[in-house]
Backbone bond lengths (Angstrom), bond angles and torsions (degrees), N, CA, C in turn:
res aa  C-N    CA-C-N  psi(-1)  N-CA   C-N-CA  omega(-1)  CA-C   N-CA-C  phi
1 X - - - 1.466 - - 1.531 109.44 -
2 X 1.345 122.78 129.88 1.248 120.25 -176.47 1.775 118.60 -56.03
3 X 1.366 99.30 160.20 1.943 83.17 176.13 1.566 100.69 -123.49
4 X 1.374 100.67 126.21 1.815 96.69 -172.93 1.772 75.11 -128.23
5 X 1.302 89.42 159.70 1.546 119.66 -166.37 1.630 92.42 -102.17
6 X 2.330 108.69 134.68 0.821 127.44 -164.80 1.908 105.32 -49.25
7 X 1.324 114.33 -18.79 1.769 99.80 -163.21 1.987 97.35 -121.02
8 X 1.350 104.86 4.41 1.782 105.78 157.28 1.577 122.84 -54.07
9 X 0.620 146.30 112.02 1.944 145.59 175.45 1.500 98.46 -87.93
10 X 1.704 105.43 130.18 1.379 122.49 -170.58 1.250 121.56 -129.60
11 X 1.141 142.65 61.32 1.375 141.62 -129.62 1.874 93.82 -67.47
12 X 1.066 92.84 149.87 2.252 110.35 -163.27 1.690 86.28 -66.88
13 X 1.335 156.47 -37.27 1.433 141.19 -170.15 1.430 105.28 -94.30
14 X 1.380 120.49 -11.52 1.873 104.18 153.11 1.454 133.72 -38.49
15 X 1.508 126.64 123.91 1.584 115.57 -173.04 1.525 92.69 -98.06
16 X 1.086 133.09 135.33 1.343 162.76 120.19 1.344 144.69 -56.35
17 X 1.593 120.41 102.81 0.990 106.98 168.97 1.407 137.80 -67.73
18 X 1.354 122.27 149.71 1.732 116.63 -177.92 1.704 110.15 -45.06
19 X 1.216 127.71 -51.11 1.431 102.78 179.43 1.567 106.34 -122.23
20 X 1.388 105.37 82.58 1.412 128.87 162.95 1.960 110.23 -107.96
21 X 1.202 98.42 113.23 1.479 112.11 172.08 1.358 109.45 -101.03
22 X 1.501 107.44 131.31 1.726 140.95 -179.20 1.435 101.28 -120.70
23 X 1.587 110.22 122.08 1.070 114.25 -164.56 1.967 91.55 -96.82
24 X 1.596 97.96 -150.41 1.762 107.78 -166.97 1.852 94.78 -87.96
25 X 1.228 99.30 124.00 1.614 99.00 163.41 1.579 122.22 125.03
26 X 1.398 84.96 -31.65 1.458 115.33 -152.79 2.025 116.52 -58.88
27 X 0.908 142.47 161.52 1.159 107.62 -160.22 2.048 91.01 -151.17
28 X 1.180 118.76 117.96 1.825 105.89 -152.29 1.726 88.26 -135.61
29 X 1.472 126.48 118.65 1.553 141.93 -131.65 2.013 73.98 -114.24
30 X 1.482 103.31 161.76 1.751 122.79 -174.79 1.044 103.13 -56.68
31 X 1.523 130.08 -23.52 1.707 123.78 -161.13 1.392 117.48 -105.38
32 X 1.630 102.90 -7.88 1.414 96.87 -174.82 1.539 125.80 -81.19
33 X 1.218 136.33 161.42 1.211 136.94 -173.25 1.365 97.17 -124.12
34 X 1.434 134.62 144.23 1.093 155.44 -178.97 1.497 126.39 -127.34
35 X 1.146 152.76 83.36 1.457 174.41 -98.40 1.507 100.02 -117.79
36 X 1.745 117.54 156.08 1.198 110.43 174.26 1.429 114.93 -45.02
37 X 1.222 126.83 171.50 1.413 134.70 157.41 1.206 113.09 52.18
38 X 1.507 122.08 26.78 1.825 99.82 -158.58 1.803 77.62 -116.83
39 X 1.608 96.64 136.67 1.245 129.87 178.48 1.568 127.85 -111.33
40 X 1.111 125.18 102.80 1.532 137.41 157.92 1.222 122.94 -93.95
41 X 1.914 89.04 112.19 1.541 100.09 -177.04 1.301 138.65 -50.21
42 X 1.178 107.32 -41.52 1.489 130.86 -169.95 0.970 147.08 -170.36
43 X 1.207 171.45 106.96 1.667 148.12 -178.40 1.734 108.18 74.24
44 X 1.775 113.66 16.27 1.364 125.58 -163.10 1.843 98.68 -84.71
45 X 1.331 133.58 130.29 1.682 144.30 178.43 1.734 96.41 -104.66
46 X 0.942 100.16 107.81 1.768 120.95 153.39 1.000 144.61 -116.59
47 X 1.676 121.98 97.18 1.456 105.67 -152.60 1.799 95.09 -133.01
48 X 1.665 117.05 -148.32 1.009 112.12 -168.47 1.441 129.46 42.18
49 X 1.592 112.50 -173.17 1.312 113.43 162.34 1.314 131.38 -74.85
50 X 1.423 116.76 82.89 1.778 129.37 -147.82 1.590 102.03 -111.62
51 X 1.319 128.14 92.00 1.218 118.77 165.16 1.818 112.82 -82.36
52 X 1.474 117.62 138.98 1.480 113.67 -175.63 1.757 99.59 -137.06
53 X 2.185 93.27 115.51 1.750 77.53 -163.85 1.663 112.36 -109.87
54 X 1.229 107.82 158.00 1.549 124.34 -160.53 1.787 114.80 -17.04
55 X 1.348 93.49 130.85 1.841 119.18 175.47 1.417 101.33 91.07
56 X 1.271 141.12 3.79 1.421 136.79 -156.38 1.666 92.29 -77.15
57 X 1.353 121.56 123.43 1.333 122.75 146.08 1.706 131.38 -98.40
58 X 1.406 112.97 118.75 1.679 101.20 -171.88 1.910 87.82 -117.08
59 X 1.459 93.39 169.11 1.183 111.75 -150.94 1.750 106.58 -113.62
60 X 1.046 134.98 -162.73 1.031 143.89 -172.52 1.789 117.49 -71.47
61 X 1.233 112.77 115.68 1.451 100.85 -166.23 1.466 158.85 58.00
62 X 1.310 75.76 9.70 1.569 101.86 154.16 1.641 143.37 -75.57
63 X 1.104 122.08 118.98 1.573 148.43 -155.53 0.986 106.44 -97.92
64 X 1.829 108.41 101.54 1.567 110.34 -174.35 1.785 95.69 -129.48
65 X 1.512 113.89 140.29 1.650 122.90 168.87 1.250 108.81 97.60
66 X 1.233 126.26 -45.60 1.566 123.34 -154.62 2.082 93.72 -60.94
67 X 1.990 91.61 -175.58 1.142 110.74 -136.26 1.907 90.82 -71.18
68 X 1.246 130.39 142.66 1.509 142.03 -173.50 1.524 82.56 -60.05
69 X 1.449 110.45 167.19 1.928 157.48 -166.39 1.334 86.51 -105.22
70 X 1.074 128.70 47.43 1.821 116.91 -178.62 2.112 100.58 -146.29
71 X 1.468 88.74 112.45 1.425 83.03 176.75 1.918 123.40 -76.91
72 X 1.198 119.25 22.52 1.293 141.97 -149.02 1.895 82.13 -121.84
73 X 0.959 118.20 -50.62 1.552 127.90 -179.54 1.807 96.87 -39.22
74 X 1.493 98.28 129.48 1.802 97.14 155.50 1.462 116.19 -138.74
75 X 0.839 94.54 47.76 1.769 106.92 178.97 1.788 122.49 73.71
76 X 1.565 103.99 11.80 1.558 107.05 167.92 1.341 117.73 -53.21
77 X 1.223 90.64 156.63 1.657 100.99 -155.76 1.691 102.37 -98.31
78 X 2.050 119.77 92.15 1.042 132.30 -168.30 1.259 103.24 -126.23
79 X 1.368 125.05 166.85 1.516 151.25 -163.94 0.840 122.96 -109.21
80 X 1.519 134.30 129.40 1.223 129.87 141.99 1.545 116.66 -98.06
81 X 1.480 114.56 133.36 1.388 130.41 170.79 1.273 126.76 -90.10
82 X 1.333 150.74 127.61 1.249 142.97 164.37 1.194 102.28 -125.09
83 X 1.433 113.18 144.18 1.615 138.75 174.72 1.258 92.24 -76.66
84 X 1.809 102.31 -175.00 1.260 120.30 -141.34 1.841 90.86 -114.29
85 X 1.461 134.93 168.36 1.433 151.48 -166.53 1.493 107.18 12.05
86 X 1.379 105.09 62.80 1.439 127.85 176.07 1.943 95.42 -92.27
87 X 1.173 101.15 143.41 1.527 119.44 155.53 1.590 118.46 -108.54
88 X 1.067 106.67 142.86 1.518 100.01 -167.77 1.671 96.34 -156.42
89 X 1.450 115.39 115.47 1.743 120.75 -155.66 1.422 78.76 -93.05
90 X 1.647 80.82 -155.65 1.473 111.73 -153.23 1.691 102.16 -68.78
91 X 1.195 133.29 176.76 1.422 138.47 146.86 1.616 106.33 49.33
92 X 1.473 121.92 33.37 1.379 118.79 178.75 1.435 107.37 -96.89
93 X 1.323 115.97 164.47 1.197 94.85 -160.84 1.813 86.12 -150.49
94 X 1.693 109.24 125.76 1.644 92.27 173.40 1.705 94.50 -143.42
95 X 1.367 116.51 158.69 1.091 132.61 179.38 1.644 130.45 -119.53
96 X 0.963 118.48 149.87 1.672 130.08 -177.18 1.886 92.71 -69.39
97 X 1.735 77.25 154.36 1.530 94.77 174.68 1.769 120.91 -73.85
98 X 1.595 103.49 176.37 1.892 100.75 170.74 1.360 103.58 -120.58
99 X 1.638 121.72 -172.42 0.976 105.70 -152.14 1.757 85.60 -109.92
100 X 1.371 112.07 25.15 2.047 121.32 175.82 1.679 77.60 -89.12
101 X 1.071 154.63 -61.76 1.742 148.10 -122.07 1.300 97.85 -136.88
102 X 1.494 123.08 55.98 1.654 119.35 166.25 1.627 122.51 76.26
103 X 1.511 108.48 -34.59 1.171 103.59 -176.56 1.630 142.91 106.06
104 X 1.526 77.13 -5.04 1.439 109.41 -174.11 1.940 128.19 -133.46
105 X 1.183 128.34 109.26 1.400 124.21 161.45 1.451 120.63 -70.83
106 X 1.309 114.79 109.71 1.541 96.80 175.70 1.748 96.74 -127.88
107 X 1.937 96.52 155.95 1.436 118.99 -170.67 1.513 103.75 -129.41
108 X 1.391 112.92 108.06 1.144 121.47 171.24 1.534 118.21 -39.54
109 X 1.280 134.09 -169.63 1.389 159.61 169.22 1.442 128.47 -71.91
110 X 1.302 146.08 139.10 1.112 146.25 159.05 1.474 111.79 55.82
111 X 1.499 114.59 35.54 1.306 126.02 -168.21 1.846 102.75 -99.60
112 X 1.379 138.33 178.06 1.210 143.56 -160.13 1.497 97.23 -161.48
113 X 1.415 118.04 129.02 1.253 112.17 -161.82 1.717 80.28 -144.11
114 X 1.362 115.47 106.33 1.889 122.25 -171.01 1.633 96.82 -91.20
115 X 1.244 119.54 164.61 1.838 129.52 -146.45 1.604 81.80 -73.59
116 X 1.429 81.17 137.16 1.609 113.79 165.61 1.255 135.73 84.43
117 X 1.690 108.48 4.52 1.101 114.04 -174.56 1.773 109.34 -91.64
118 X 1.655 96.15 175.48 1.500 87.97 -156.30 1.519 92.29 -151.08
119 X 1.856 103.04 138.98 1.598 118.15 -156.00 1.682 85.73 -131.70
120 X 1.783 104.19 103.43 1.341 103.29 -172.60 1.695 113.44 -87.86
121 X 0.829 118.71 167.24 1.881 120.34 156.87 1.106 119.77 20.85
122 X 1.196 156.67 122.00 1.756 139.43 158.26 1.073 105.50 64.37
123 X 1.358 146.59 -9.26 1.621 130.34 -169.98 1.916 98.93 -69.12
124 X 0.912 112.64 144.50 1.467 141.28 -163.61 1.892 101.38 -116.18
125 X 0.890 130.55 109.41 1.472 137.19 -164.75 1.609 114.83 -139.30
126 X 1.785 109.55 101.77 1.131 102.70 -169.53 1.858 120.59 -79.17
127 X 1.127 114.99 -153.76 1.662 109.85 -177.64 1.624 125.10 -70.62
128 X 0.648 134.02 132.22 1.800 135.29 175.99 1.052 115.69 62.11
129 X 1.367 108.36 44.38 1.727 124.30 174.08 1.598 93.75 -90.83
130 X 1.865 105.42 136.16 1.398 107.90 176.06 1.714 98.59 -121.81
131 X 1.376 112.41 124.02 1.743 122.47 177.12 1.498 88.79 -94.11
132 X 1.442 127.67 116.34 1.168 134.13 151.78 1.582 123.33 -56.87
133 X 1.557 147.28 177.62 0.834 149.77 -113.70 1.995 92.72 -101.07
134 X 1.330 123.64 115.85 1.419 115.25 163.67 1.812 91.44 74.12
135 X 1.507 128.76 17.17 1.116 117.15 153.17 1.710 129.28 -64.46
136 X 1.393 137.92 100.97 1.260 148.42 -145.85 1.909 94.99 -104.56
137 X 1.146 85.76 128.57 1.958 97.87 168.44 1.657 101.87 -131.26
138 X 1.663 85.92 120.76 1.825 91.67 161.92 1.076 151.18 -57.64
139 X 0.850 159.84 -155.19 1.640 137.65 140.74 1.331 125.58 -70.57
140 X 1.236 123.10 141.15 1.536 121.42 172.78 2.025 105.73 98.13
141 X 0.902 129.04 1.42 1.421 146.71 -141.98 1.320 91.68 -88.97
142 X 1.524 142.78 137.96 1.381 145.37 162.80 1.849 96.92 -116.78
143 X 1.438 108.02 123.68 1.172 115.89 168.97 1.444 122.04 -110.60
144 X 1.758 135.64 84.03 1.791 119.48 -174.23 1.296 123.91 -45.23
145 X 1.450 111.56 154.94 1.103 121.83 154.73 1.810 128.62 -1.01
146 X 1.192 138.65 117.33 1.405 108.10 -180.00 1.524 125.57 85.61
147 X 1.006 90.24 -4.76 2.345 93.10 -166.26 1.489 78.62 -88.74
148 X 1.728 81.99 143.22 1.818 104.06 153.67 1.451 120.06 -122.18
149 X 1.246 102.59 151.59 1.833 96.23 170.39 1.534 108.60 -122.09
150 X 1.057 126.33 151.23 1.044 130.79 -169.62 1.672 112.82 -83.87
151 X 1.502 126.13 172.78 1.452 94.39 -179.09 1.762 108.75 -71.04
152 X 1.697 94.94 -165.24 1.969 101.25 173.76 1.439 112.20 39.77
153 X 1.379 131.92 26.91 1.285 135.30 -156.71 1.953 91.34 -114.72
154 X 1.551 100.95 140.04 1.704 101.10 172.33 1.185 94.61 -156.76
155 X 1.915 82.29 154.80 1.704 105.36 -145.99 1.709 84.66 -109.99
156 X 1.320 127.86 138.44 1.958 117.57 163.37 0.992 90.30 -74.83
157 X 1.915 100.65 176.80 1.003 83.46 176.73 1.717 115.65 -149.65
158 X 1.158 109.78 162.10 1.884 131.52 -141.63 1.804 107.07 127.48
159 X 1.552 100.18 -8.20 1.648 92.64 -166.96 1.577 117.79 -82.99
160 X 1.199 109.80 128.79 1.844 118.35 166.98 1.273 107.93 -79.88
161 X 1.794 101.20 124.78 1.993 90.60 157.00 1.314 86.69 -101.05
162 X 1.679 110.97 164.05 1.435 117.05 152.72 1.509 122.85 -86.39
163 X 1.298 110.82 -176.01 1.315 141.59 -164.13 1.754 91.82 -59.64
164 X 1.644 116.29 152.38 1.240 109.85 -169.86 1.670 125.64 20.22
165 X 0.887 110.73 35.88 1.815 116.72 160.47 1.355 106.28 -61.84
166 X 1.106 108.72 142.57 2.101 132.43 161.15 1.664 103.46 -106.52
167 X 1.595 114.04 116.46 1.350 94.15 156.42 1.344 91.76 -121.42
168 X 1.437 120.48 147.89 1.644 132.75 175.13 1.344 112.81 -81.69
169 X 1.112 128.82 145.44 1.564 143.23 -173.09 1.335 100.57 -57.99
170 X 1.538 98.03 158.45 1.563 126.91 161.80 1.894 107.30 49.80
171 X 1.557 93.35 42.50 1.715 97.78 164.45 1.598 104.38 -131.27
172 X 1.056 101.36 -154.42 1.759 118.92 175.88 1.534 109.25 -130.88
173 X 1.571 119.16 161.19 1.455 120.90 160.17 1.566 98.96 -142.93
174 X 1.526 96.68 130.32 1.419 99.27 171.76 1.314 111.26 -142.25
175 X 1.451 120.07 59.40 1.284 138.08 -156.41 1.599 94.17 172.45
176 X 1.727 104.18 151.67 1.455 117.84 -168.37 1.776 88.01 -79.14
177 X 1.603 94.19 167.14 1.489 106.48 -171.60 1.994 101.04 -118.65
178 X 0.755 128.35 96.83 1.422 118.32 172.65 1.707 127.70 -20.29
179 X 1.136 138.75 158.96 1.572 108.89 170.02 1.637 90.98 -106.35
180 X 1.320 88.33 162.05 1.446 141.12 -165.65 1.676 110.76 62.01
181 X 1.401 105.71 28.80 1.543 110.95 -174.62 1.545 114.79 -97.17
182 X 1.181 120.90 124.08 1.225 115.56 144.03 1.671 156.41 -105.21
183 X 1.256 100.33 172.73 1.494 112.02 -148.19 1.806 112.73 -123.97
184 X 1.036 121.18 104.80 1.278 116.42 177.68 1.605 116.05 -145.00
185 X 1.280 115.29 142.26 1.357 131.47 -171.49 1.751 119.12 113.30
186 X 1.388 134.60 -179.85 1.032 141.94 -140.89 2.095 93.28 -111.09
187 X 1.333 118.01 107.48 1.279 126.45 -155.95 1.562 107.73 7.07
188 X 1.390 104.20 92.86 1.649 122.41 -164.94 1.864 90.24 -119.28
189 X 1.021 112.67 -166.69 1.369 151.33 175.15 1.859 122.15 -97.82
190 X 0.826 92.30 175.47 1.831 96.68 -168.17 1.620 95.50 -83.31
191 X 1.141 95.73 148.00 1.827 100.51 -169.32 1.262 112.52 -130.10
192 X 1.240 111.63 37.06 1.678 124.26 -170.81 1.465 121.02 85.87
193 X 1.793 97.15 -155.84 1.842 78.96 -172.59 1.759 96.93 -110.69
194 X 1.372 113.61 -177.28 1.563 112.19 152.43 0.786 132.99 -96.99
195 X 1.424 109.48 97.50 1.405 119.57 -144.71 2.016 77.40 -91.08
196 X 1.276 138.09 -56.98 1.509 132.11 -171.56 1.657 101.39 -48.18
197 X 1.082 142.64 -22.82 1.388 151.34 -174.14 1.356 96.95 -68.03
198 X 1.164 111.06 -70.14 1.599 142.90 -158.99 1.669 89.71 -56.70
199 X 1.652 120.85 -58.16 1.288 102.62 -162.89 1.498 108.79 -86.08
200 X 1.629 113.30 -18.01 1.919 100.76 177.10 1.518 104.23 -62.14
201 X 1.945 125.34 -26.14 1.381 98.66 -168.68 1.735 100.08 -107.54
202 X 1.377 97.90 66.42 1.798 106.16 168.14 1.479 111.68 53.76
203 X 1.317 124.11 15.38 1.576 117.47 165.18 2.117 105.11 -34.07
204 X 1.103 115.77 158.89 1.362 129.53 150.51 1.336 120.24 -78.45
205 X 1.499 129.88 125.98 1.431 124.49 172.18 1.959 109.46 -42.68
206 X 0.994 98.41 -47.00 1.243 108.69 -178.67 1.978 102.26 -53.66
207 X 0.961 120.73 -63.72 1.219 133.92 -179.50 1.361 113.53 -48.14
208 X 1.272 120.89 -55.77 2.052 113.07 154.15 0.759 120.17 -68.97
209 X 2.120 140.69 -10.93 1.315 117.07 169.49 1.766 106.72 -73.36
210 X 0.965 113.39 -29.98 1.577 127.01 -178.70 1.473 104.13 -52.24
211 X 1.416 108.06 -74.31 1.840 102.22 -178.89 1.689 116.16 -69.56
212 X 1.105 129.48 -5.21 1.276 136.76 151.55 1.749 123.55 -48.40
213 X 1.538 93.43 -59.13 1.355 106.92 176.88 1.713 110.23 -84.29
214 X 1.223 124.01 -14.29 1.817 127.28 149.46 0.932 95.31 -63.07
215 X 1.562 148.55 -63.51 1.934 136.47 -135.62 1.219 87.65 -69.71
216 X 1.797 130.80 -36.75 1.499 119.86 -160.75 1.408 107.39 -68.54
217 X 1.559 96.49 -71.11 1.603 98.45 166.64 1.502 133.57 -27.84
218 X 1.421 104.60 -49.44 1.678 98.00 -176.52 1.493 108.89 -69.84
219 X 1.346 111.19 -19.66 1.871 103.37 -155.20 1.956 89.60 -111.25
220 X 1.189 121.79 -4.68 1.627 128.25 179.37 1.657 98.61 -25.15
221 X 1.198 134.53 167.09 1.377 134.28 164.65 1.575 115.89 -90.77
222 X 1.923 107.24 -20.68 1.381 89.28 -172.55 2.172 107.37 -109.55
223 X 0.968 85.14 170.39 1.203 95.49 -171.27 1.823 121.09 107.35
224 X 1.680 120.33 -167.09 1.493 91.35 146.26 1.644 111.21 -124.77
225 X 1.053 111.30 -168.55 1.395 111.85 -149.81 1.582 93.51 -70.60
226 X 1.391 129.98 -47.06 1.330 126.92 -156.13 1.717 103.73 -72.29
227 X 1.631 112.43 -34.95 1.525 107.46 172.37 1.602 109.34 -47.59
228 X 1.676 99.60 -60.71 1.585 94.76 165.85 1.158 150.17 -15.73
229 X 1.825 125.20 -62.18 1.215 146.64 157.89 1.345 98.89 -54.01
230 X 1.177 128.43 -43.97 1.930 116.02 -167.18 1.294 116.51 -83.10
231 X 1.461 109.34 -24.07 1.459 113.88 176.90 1.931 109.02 -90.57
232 X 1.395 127.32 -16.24 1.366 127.76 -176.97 1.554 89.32 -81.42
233 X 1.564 120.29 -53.03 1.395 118.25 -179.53 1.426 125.79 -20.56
234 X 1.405 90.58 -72.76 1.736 113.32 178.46 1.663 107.78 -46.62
235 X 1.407 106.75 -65.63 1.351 125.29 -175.16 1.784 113.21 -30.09
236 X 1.695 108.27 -48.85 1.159 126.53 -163.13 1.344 119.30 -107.44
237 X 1.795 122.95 2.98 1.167 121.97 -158.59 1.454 102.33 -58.77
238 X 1.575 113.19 163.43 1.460 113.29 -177.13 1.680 124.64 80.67
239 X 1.424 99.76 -22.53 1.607 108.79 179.28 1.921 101.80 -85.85
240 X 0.824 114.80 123.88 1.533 134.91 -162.55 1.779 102.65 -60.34
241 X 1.895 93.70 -56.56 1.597 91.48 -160.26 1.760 97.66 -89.81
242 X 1.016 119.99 -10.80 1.674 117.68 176.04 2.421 86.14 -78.87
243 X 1.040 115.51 -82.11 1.124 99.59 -170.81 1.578 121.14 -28.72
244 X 1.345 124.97 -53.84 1.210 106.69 154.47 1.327 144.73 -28.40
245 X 1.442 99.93 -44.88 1.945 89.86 -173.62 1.654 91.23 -91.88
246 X 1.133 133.91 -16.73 1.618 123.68 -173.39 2.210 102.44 -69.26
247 X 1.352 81.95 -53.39 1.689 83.23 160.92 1.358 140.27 -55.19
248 X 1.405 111.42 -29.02 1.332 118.12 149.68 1.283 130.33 -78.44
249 X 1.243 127.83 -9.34 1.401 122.86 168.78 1.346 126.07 -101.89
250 X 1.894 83.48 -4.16 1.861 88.38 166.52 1.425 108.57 -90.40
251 X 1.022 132.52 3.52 1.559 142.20 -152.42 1.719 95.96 -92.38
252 X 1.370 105.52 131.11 1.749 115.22 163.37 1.816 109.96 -51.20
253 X 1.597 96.56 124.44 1.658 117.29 -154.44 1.689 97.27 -129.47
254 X 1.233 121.82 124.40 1.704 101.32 163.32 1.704 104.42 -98.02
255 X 1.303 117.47 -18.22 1.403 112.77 -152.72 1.602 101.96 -102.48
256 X 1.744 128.31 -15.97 1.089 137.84 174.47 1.454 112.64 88.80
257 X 2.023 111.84 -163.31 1.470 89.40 -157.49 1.873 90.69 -134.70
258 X 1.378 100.77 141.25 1.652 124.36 -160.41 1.445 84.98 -64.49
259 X 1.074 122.36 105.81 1.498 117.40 145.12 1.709 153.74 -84.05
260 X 1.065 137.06 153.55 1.656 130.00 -166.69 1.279 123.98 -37.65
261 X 1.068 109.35 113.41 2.249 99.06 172.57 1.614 98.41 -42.27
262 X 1.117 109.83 171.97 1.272 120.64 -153.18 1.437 79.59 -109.68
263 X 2.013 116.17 134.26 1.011 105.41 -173.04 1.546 116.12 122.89
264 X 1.459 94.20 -48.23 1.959 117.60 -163.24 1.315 94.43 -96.47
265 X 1.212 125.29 116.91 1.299 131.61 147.51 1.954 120.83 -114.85
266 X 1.000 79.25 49.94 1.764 86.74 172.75 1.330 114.56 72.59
């Protein structure tokens, strides 16, 4: 039987799992669904159509479901999703989709979301993505597998990072991010790849000299860019993390693709 604390408010059409703990304060709206083990500390707001899936712990004052930051919103009846052994701190704040972006927010798995950050409208967020402190995502935002943001960091929005992306704190991106690329400085340019990313999650040496020697090729000055991509393609077929970013830059984009400070060649 779940244990919700005598001064939590639980509206009677909430589903509950048997050992879901609701701490003092906490306040959980008719639509939400609540996952094994998933724990709210305290002073936690859950409303809308809020699914939250198994082990998720959120923290003190945190604002999950209510109505999206989008004046385009008219009260259609959209979702927010969250995956399963998510952390989610203090003062985070994420919202349901509209019916312009599918309709749906979804939050990958085993992700860490540190106080204040914020998962707007439609953003799409794959597994073990960490938003550092007051990291802000717009609406429409695709984040891969693995991406980090640094804190004070904001995403425009239509923007994709890829898969193992680094973006460094206290800048902007308003341009797609390559995966395994990183990004640092105050709305700067692409700053190579992560290559330290790449080797904590068991990359092959062999496997970063490969997309190393793609970042040159694709981002070279001569030629044009699309010969580029077709000729690194060929060059690299079979190489995992070069197929990745070639697949992402073939991918339908409205906002386009972050390119090298001038200078940076990987």
């Amino acid at each position: 039987m779940p244990q919700i604390h005598p001064t939590a408010v639980v509206a009677s059409g909430a589903q509950l799992a048997d050992d879901v703990v609701i701490g003092p304060y906490c306040i959980v709206g008719e639509r939400v669904e609540l996952g094994p083990g998933v724990v709210l500390m305290s002073h936690v707001v859950i409303d809308g159509r809020t699914s939250v899936g198994a082990g998720t712990r959120i923290f003190p004052f945190a604002s999950l479901g209510h109505a999206p930051q989008d004046l385009k919103y008219r009260g259609e009846d959209s979702a927010l999703v969250i995956g399963c052994r998510n952390t989610i701190r203090e003062y985070v704040t994420m919202n349901p989709g509209t019916d312009g972006g599918g309709m749906v927010t979804r939050v990958g798995s085993d992700c860490l979301f540190m106080v204040g950050a914020h998962v707007a409208h439609d953003c799409r967020i794959g597994d073990h993505v960490i938003m550092a402190n007051n990291a802000t995502l717009a609406g429409h935002v695709v984040l891969g597998d693995y991406a980090i943001l640094g804190g004070l960091r904001a995403i425009h929005q239509f923007v994709r990072v890829g898969k193992h992306a680094m973006i460094g704190g206290m800048s902007g991106a308003e341009r797609d991010v390559i995966p395994y690329g990183q990004v640092i400085g105050v709305r700067t340019g692409l700053g190579g790849l992560n290559i330290v990313g790449m080797q904590r999650r068991g990359f092959s040496r062999d496997e970063i000299q490969k997309l190393r020697t793609a970042y040159q090729m694709l981002f070279h000055p001569e030629g044009t860019f699309s010969d580029r991509v077709d000729a690194t393609a060929r060059r690299f077929a079979g190489v995992r993390p070069v197929e990745d970013v070639i697949k992402f830059i073939r991918a339908d984009s409205s906002r386009g693709l972050l390119q090298p400070q001038a200078g940076n060649g990987g």
